[in-house]
C-alpha positions in Angstrom: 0.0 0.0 0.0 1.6 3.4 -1.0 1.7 6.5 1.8 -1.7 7.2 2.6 -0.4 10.7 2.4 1.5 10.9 -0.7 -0.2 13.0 -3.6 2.5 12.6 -5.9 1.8 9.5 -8.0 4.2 7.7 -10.1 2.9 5.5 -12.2 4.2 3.0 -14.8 3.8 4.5 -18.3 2.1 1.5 -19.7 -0.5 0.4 -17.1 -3.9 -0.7 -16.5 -5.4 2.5 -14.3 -8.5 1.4 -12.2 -10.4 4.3 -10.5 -11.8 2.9 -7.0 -14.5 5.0 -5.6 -18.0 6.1 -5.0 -20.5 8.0 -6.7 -19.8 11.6 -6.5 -16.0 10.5 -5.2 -15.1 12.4 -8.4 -13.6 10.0 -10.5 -14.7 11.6 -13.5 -13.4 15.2 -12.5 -10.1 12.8 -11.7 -9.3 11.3 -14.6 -10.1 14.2 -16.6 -7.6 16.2 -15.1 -4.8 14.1 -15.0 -5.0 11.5 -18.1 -6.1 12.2 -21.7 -9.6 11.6 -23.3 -8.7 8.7 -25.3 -7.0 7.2 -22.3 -10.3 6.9 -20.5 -12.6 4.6 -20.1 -15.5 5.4 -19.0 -18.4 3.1 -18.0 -21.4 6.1 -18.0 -19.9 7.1 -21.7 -20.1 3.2 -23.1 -23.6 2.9 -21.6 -24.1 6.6 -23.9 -22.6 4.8 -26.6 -25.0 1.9 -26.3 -28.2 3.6 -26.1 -28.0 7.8 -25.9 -28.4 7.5 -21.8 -25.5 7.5 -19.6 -27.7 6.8 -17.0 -29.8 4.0 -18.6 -28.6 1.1 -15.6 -30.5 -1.5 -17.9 -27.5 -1.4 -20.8 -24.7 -2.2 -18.2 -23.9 -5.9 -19.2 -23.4 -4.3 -22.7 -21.5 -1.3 -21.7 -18.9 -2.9 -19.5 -18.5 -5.3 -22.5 -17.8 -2.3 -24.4 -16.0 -1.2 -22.0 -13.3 -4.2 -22.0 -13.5 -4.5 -25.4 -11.6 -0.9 -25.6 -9.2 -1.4 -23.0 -8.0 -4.9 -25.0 -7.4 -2.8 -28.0 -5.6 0.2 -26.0 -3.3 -2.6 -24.1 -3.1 -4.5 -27.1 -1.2 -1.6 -29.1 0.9 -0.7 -25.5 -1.2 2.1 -24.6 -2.4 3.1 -21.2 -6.1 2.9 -20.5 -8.1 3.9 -17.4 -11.1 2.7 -16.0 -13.4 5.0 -14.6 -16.1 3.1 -12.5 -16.9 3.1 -9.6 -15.2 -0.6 -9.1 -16.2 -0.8 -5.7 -16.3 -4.7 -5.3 -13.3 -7.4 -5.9 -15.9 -9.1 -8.8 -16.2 -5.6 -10.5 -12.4 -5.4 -10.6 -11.6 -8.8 -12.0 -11.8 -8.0 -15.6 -9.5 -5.3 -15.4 -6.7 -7.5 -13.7 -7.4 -10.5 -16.2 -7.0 -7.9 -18.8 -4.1 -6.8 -17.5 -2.3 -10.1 -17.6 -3.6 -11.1 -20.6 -1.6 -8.1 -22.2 1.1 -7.4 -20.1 0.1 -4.5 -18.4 1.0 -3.3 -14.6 -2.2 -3.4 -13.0 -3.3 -0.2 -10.8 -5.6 0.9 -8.4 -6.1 4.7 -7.9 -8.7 4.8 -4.9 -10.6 8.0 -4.3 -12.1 8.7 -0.6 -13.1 12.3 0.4 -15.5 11.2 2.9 -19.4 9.8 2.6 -20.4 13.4 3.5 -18.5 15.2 0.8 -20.1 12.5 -1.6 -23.7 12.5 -0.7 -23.2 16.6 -0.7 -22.2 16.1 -4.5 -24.7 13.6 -5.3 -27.3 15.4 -3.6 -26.6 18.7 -6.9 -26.6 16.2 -9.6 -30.2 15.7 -10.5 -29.8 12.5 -12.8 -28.7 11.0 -9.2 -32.0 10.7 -7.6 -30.7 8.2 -5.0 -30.3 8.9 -1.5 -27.3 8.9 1.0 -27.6 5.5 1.4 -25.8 4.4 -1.9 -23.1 6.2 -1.1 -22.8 4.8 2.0 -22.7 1.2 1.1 -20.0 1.9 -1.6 -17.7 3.7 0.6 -18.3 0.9 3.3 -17.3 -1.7 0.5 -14.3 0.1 -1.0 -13.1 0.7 2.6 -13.6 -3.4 3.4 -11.7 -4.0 0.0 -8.6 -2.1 0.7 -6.2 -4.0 2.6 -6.9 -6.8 -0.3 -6.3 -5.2 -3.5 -2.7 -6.5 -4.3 -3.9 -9.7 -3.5 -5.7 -9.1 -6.0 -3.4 -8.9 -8.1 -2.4 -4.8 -8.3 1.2 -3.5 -8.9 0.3 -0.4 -6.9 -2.2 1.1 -4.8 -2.8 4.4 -4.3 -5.5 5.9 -1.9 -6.6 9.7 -1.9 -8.2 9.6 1.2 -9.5 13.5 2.1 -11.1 15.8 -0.7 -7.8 18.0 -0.6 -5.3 15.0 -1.2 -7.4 14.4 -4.2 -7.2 17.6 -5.1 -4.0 17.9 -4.1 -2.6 15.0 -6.3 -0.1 15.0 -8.7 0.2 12.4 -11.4 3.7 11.4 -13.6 4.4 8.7 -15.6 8.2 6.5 -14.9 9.2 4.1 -18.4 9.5 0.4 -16.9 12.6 -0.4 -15.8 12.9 -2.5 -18.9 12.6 0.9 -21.3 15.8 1.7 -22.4 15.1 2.7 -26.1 16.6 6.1 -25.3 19.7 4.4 -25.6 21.0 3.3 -29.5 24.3 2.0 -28.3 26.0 0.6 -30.5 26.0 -2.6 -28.3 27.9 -5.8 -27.3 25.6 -8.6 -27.0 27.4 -11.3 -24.6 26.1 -14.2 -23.7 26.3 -17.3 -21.1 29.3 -16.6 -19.7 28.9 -19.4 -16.6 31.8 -18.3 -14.2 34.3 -18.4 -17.2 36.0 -14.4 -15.9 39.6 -15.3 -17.7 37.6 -16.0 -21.5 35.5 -12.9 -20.5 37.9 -10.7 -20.2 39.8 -11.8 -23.8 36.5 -11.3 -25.0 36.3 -7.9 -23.7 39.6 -7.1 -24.3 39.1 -8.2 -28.2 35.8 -5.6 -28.4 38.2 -3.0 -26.9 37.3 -2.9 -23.4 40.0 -2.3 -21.0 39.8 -3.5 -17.1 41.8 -2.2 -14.3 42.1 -4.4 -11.4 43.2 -3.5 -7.7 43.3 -5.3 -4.4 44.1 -8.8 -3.9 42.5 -12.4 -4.8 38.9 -12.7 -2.3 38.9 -8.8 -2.0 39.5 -7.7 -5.8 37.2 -4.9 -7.7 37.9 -4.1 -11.1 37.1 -0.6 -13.6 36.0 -1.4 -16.9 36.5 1.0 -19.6 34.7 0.6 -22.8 35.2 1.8 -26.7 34.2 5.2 -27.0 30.1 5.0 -27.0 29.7 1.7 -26.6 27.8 -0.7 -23.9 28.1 -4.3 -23.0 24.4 -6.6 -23.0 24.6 -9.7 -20.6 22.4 -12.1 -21.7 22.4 -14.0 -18.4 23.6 -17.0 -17.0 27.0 -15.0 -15.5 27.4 -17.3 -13.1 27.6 -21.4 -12.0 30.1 -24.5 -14.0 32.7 -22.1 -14.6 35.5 -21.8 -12.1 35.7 -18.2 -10.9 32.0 -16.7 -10.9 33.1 -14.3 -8.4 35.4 -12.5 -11.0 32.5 -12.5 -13.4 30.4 -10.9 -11.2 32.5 -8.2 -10.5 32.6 -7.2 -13.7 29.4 -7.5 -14.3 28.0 -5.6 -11.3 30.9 -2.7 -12.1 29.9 -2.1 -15.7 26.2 -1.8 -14.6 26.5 0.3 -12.1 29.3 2.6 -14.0 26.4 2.6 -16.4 28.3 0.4 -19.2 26.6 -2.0 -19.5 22.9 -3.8 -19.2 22.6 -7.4 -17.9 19.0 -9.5 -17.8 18.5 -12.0 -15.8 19.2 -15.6 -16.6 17.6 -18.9 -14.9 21.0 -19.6 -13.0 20.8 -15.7 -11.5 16.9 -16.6 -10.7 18.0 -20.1 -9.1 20.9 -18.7 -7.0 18.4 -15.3 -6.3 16.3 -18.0 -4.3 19.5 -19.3 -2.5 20.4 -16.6 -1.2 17.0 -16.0 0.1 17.3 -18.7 2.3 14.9 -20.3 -0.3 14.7 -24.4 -0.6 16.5 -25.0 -4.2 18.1 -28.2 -6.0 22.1 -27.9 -5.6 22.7 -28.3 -9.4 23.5 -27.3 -12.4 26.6 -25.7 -11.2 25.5 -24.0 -8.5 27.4 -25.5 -5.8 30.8 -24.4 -7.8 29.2 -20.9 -6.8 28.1 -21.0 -3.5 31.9 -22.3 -2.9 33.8 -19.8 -4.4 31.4 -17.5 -3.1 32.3 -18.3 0.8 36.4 -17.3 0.1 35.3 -14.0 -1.2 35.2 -10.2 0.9 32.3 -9.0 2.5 31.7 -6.4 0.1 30.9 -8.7 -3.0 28.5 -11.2 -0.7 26.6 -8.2 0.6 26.0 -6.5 -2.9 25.1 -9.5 -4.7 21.8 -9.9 -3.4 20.6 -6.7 -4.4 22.3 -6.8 -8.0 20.6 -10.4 -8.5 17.7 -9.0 -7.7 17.0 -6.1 -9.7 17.8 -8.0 -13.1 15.2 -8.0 -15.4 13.4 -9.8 -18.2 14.5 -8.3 -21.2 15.9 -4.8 -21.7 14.4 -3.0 -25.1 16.9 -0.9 -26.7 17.6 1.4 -29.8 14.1 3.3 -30.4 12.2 -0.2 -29.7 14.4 -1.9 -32.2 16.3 -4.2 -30.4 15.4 -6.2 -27.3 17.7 -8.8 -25.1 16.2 -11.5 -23.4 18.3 -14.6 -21.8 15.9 -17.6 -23.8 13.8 -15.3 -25.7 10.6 -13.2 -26.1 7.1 -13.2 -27.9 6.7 -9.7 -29.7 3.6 -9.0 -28.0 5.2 -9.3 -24.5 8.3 -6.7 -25.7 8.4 -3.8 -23.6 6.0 -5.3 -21.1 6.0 -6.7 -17.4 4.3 -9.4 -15.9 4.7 -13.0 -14.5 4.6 -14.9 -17.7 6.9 -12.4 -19.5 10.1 -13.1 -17.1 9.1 -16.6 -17.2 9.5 -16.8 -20.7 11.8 -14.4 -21.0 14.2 -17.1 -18.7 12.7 -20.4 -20.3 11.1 -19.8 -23.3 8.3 -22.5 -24.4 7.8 -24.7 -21.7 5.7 -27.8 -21.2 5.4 -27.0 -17.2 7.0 -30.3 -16.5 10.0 -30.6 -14.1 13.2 -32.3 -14.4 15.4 -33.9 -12.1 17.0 -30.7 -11.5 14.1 -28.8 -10.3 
């Protein structure tokens, strides 16, 4: 749950924004202000659409299935859409989040509370909202209830407005995903599985006209890596395990990232020894144990970073003005530039059958 408190928003570019509140919570008013016309969609303008009423509670069925049918499309072509409805029960949100996933999109929840008061006050002006206090009531009651459940739900974020002048208050900006990098046209070097092999990575490098600077001693070494003017290095992965001095790899790895040099995805022996160093229950194979070995004789400083730099590898990075994207076992076009569960799992395995081998 974000900061109950926070009005500044960040939200992912491409997303799936669901609107959470009551009748006269100002959802409308909300999106209008902060989100562009043919990003909204609205279920009082598909029931219009249906039949010239807005109000006209007797076309719903057909305008919320208007209503998905536009958000596919939107998500389809990597645009953001946002759902303004009320959305005030976990049924009335599970469209949204199966649409999400179904195209890749970072589900959202923006939830707008300024108080039962302030909505029955706004209600009470509107005269195609004949209904009395009591509807708005039960919806604030039921969005309240629903809160502390919505990323169970499945949600990326949750934002909650909760006063009239935090909504008004708020402040919406969009952040690329983390796996956005077409900014950046390189030109690049594309390495692959380099499995612990540091004395053939560093030919390698050293033939693309990198040059490393080591200092300290074997167990606490670090290394600079300097690269051809304008260049970058891609890791496709798979750095580590079989190869007998991952912890050299690493460093070079982990230096040209954060020197901004290079880009590295995660591979399914990063995932695996991610979950070992969790303290997770994992198979000992495939290599790994040559790790976690050479990983006990090394300093401090590697074994404390490394958890952190495993973990904030992605999927896939997407390069060059969307023209290029690196995954470690591949990528299906529609899920390029996306984020979800079943993009980094195929992004680390590719097809797969959902059987399991004898190595887990």
């Amino acid at each position: 749950m974000r900061d109950i408190n926070k009005t500044d928003l960040e939200i992912p570019d491409f997303a799936l924004v669901v609107l959470i509140g009551s009748t006269g919570s100002g959802k409308s008013t909300f999106a209008a202000r902060h989100f562009l016309p043919t990003e909204i969609v609205s279920s009082d303008r598909c029931r219009e659409l249906v039949c010239d009423d807005e109000t006209n509670q007797d076309v719903s069925a057909d305008a919320f299935e208007l209503m998905r049918d536009i958000i596919g499309k939107r998500l389809k072509h990597r645009k953001l859409a946002v759902v303004d409805a009320t959305n005030v029960r976990a049924a009335d949100r599970k469209a949204s989040i199966e649409l999400a996933r179904r195209w890749h999109a970072l589900p959202v929840a923006i939830v707008l509370d300024p108080g039962v008061d302030v909505c029955v006050a706004r209600n009470a002006k509107r005269p195609d909202r004949p209904f009395g206090a009591g509807v708005a009531q039960r919806m604030t009651m039921e969005i309240r209830k629903g809160l502390g459940g919505l990323q169970r739900e499945g949600f990326r974020q949750v934002w909650k407005l909760g006063s009239e002048a935090s909504i008004d208050a708020a402040n919406v900006s969009r952040q690329p995903l983390w796996t956005d990098k077409r900014h950046d046209a390189g030109p690049f070097d594309i390495i692959g599985d380099v499995h612990g092999c540091a004395e053939e990575l560093q030919v390698l490098l050293g033939k693309l006209g990198y040059s490393l600077t080591w200092s300290g001693h074997r167990g606490e070494r670090s290394v600079v890596v300097s690269p051809p003017e304008g260049r970058k290095a891609v890791f496709v992965g798979d750095l580590v395990d079989r190869g007998p001095n991952t912890p050299d790899v690493l460093r070079i790895a982990m230096s040209m990232v954060a020197a901004g040099t290079a880009y590295c995805v995660q591979g399914n022996h990063e995932r695996k020894l991610g979950r070992w160093l969790e303290g997770r229950k994992v198979v000992i194979a495939h290599g790994l144990q040559q790790t976690i070995d050479q990983l006990e004789t090394q300093d401090r400083g590697l074994k404390e970073a490394l958890p952190a730099f495993v973990d904030s590898l992605r999927s896939h990075v997407w390069l060059d003005g969307g023209r290029l994207a690196v995954a470690h076992a591949g990528l299906k076009e529609d899920m390029v530039g996306r984020g979800s569960g079943a993009v980094r799992e195929f992004a680390l395995y590719g097809e797969t059958t959902g059987e399991i081998d004898e190595f887990g």
